[in-house]
C-alpha positions as CSV (number, residue, x, y, z in Angstrom):
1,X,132.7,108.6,103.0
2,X,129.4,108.6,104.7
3,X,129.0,108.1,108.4
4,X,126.0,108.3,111.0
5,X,126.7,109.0,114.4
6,X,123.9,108.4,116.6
7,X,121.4,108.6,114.3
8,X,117.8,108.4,116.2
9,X,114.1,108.7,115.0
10,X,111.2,109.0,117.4
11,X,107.5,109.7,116.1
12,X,104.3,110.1,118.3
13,X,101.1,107.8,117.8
14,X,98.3,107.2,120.1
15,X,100.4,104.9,122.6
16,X,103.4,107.9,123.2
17,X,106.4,108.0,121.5
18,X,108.0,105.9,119.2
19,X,111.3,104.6,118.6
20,X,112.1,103.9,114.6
21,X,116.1,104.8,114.2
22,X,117.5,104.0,117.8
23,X,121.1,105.8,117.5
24,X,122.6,103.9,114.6
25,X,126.5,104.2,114.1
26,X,127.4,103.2,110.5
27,X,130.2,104.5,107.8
28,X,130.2,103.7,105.0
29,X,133.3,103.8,103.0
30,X,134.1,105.3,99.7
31,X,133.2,103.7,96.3
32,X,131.9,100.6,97.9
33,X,128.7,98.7,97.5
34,X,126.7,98.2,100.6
35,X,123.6,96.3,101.1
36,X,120.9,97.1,104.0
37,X,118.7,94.3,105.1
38,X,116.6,92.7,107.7
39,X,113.0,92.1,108.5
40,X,110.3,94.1,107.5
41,X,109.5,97.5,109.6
42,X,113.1,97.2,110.9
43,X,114.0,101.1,110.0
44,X,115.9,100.6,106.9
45,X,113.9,102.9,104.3
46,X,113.5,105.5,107.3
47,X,117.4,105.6,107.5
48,X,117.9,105.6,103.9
49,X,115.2,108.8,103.7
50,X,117.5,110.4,107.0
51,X,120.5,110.0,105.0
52,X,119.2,111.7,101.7
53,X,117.1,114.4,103.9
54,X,113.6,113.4,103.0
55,X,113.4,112.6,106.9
56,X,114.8,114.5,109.4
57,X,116.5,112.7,112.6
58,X,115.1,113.8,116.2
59,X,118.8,113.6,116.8
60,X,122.1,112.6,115.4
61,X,124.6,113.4,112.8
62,X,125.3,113.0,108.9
63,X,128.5,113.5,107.2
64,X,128.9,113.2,103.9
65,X,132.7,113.4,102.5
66,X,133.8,115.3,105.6
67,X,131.0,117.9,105.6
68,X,128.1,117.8,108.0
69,X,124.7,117.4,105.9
70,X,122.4,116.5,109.1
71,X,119.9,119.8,108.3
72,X,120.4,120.2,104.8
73,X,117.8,119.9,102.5
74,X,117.3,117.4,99.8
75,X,118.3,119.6,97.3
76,X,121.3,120.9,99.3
77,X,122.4,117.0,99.3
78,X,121.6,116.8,95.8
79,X,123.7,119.3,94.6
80,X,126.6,117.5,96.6
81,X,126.4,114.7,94.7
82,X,123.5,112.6,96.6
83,X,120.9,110.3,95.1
84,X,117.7,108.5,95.9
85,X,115.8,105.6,93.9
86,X,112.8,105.3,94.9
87,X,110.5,102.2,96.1
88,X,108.1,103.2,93.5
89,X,109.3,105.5,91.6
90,X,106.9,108.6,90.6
91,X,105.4,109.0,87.0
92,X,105.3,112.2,85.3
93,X,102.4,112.3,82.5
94,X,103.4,115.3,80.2
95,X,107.6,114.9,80.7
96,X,109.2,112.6,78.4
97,X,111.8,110.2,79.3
98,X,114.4,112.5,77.7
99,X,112.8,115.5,79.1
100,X,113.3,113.7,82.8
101,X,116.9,112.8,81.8
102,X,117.9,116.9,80.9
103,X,116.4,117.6,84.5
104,X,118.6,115.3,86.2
105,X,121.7,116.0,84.6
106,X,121.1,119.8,85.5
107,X,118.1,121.1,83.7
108,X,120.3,120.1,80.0
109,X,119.0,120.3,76.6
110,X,120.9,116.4,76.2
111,X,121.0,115.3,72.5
112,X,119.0,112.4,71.8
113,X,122.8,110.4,71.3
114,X,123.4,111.1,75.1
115,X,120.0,110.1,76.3
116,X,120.5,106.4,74.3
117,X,123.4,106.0,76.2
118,X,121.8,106.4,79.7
119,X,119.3,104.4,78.5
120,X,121.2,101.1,77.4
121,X,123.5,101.3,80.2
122,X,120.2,100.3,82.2
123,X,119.0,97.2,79.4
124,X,116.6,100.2,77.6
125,X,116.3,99.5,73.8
126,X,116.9,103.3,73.5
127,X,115.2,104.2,70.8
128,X,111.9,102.6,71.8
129,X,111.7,104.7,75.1
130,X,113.6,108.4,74.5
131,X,110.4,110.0,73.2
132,X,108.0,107.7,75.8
133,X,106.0,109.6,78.2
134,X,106.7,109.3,82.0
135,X,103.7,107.7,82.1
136,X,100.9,104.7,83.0
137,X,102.0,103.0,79.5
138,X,105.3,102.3,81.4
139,X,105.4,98.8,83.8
140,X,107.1,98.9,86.9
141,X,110.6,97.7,85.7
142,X,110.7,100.0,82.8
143,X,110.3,102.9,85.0
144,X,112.7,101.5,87.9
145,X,115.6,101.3,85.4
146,X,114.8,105.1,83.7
147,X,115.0,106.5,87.3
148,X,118.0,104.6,87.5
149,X,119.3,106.2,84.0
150,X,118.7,109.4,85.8
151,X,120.7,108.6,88.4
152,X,123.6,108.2,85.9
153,X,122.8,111.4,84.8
154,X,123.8,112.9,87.2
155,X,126.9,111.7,88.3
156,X,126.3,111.3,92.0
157,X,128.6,110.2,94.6
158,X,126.1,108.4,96.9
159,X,123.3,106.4,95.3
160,X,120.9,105.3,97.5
161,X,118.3,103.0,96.0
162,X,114.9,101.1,98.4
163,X,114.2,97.7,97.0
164,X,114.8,98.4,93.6
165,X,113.9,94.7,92.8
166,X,110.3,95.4,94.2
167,X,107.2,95.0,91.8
168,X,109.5,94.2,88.4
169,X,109.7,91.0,86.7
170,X,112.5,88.8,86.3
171,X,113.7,90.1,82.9
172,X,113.9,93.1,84.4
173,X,115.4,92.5,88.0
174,X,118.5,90.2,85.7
175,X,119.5,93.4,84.1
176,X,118.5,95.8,87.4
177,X,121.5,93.4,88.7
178,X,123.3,93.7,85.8
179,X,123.3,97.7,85.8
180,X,124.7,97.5,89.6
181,X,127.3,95.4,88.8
182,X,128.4,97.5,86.0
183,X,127.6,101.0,88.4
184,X,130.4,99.2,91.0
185,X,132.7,98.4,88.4
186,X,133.2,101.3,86.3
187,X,132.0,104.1,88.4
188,X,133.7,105.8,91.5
189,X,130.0,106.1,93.6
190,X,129.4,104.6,96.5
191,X,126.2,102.6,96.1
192,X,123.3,102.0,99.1
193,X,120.9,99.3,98.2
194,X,118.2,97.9,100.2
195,X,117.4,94.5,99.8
196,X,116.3,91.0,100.4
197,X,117.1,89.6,97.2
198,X,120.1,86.7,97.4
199,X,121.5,88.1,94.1
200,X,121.8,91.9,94.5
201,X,123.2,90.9,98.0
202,X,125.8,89.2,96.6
203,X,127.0,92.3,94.7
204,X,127.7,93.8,98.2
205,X,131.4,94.7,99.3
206,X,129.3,95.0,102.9
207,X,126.4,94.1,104.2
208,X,124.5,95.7,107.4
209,X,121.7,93.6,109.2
210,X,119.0,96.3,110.4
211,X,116.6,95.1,112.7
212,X,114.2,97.3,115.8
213,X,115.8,100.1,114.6
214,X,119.6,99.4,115.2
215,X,122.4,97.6,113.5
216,X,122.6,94.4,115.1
217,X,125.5,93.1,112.6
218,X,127.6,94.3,109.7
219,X,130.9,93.6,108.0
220,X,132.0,91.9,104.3
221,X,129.9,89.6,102.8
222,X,131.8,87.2,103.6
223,X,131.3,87.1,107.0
224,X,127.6,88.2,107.2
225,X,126.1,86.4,104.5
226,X,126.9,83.1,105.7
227,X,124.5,84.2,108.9
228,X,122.3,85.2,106.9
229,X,121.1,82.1,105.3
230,X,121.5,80.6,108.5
231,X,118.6,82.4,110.2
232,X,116.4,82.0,107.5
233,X,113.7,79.5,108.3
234,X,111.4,77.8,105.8
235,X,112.4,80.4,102.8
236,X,114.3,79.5,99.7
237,X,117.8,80.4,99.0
238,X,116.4,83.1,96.3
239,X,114.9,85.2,99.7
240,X,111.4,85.2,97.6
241,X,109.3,84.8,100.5
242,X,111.1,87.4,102.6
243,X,113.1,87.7,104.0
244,X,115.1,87.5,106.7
245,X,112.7,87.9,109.0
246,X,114.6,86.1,112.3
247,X,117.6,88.1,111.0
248,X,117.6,89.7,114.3
């Protein structure tokens, strides 16, 4: 189980201090699939980078299964079973994909057999990609689903993923959804998504509406994806143009 308690970030600029995370309560319950959204530069990828340590709360608490995590570091949270998929994932020219895959799963010489299997639970033709180079040569969605392989590597507890629909084309975002639908169903993680996408959305066993920093509604789909349609204005039922912006 994951829960927040009071979870606030302040920064300074040139106009004083800034509120971004204005004490957030939020649990999240074991093995389910939640989905944070909301409008743009509402705090959602600060709290997700809080929760995984990348960002450090001006005040607050973090519990993860019971144990406090709040000053950890990400590698601390990592070892206890904590993961992050990033907006844009990083590219590592020189490190195969297999050689990235061994890393995650805990620095593992994994056979070439166990790397394929990784690899086409995320819709990888395995063979065409084990020996590829973290590289340029990759697109966006190629390299969205291999960070996501390494996720599975590891065999985290909380997977925590930023818009993993952003900058990938629709091949790709059908089997991103694909992949989370099959994480949820045969896995015992508890999955974290950011999102504005209708279809990843509907995955969700919960949904939490983030907006100026604070929840302003959450509970089962259900409930809050009904409101959600209702408050957008002028944007298609796929959420392509964004997004939820009067979701507030």
């Amino acid at each position: 189980m994951l829960e927040l308690k009071g979870i606030t970030y302040q920064v300074e600029d040139d106009h004083g201090q800034m509120d971004i995370l204005r004490g957030i309560d939020l649990t999240i319950k074991p093995h389910s699939f939640v989905v944070l959204t909301g409008p743009n530069g509402g705090g959602k990828t600060t709290l997700a980078k809080v929760i995984m340590g990348i960002v450090k709360p001006t005040e607050g608490q973090i519990l993860w299964n019971g144990e406090d995590i709040t000053y950890k570091t990400l590698s601390e949270r990592a070892k206890l079973g904590v993961s992050y998929g990033f907006q844009q994932p990083p590219r590592f020219k020189g490190l195969r994909v297999r050689d990235i895959l061994g890393i995650a799963a805990g620095n593992r010489n994994l056979s070439r057999d166990v790397c394929c299997q990784y690899l086409t639970q995320v819709g990888l033709c395995a063979a065409d990609y084990v020996d590829r180079e973290m590289d340029a040569s990759l697109s966006g969605g190629e390299i969205k689903r291999i960070e996501i392989a390494t996720i599975l590597a590891r065999s985290s507890g909380l997977l925590i993923f930023d818009e993993p629909e952003a900058g990938i084309d629709l091949w790709s975002f059908a089997k991103l959804t694909e992949t989370f639908k099959d994480i949820h169903d045969k896995r015992d993680s508890t999955i974290l998504v950011i999102s504005h996408q209708e279809r990843i959305i509907n995955l969700a066993d919960e949904i939490v509406v983030i907006s100026g920093g604070k929840v302003t509604r959450q509970g089962p789909k259900a409930e809050v994806f009904p409101y959600l349609m209702d408050t957008i204005d002028g944007c298609s039922r796929g959420m392509s143009c964004g997004l939820l912006a009067e979701a507030n």
